[in-house]
C-alpha atoms as one frame of an Amber mdcrd trajectory, in Angstrom:
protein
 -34.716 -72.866 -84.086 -32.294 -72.130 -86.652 -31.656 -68.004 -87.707 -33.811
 -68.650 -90.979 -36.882 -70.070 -88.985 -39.223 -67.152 -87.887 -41.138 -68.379
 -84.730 -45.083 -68.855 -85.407 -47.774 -68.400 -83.097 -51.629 -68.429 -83.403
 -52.073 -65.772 -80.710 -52.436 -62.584 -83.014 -52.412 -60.817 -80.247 -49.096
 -60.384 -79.703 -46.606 -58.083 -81.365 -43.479 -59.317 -83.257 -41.573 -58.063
 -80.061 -44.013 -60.115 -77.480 -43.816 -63.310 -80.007 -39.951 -63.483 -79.994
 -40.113 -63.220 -76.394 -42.234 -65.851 -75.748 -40.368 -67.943 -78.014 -37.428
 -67.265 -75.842 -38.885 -69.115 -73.293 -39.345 -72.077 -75.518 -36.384 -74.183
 -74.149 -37.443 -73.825 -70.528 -40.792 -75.049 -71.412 -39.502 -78.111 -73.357
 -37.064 -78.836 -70.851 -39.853 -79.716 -67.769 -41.691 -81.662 -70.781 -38.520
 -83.318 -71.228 -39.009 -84.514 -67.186 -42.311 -86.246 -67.697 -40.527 -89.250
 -69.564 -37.046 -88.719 -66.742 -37.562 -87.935 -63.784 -41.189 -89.248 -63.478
 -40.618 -91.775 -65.866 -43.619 -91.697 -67.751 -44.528 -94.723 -70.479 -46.795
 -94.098 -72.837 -50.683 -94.040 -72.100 -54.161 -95.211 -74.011 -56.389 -93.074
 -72.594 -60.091 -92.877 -74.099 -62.195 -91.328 -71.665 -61.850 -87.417 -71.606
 -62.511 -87.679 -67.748 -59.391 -90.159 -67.505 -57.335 -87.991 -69.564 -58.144
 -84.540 -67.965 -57.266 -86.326 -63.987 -53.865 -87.333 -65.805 -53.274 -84.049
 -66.765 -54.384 -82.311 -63.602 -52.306 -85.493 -61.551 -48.983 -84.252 -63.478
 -50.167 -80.342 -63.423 -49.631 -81.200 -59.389 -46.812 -83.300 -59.472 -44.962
 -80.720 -61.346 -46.314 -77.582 -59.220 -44.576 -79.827 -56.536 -41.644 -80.145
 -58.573 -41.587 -75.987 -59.391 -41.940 -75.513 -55.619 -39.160 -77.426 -54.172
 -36.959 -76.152 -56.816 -37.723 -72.118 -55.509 -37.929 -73.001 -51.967 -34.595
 -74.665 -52.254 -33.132 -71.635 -54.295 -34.510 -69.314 -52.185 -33.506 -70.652
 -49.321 -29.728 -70.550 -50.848 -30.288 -67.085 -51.700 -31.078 -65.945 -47.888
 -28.346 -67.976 -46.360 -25.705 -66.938 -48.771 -25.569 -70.506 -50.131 -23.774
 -70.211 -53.323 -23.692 -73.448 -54.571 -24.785 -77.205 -53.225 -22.624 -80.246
 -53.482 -25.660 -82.647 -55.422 -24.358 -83.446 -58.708 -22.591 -87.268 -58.645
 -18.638 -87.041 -56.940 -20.242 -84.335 -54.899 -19.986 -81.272 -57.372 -21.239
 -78.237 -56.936 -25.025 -76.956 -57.915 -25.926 -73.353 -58.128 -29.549 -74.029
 -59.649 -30.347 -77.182 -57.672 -33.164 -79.096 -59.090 -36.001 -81.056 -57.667
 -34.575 -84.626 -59.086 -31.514 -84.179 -57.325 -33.214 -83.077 -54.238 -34.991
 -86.553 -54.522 -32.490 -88.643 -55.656 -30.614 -87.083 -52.442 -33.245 -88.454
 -50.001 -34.295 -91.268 -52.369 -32.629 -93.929 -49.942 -33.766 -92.983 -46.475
 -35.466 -95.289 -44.801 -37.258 -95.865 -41.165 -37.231 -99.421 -40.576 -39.363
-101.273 -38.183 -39.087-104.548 -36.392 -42.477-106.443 -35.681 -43.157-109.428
 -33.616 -46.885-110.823 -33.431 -48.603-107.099 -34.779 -46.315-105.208 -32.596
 -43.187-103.018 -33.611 -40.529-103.924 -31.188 -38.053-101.583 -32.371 -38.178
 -98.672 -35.230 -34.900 -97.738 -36.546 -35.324 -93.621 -37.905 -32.869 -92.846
 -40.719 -30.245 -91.049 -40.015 -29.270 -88.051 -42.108 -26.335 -86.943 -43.864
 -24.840 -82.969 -43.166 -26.068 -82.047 -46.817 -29.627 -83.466 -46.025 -29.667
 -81.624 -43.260 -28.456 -78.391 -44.758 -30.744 -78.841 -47.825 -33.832 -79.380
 -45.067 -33.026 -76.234 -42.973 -32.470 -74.160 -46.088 -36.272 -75.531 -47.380
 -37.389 -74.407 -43.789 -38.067 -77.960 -43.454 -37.903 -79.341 -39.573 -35.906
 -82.360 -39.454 -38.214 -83.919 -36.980 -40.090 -85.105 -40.077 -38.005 -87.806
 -40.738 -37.355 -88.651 -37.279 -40.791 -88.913 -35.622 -43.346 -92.039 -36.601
 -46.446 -91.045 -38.559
């Protein structure tokens, strides 16, 4: 928005105080749009059916409730334990607003691996995690037996 563009809404409900506020908001609300096509890597879709369409929408309305949550859990979390900042940006700089793609692309490569002979697992390997895996899992209230016990 440049300083000559007066923000419109439809809602004429709202005062000229309420509708500048709102419009405040407006990069914050583009920004998670911007995620659809990064971080879930969306292509584009040719949906017909109005039933098809509305489960997309209420598929990504979850997957990004999911996002929102990690992303206060985390932050809380940081907030209670005096955590001022998170080493999850690449060469291991600091975070203070962590976000839920670097929480994944933190545990994007663990792994349990399993070794089967004839139908039968002879030996299961657990991943093992890193300090900051660990730290970002206690901090979610997250117990680390989840990646360590066989579902």
């Amino acid at each position: 928005m440049t300083a000559c563009t007066p923000p419109l809404t439809n809602d004429r409900r709202l005062s000229v105080q309420e509708t500048f506020a709102a419009h405040r908001r407006q990069p914050a609300i583009e920004k998670r749009f911007q995620q659809l096509k990064s971080v879930f890597e969306l292509a584009p879709l040719f949906l017909k059916a109005e039933a098809r369409i509305e489960a997309f929408c209420f598929v990504y309305f979850l997957a990004r409730l999911v996002q929102a949550l990690i992303e206060r859990e985390l932050r809380r979390g940081m907030q209670r334990a005096g955590v001022p900042d998170l080493p999850l940006y690449p060469e291991e700089r600091t975070c203070q607003r962590p976000t839920a793609e670097q929480v994944f692309r933190l545990f994007a490569l663990l792994a349990r691996h399993a070794l089967t002979v004839a139908g039968q697992d002879v030996r299961i390997i657990d991943p093992e995690l890193t300090a900051l895996q660990e730290q970002v899992l206690r901090l979610m209230g997250i117990s680390q037996t989840v990646y360590a016990t066989r579902s």
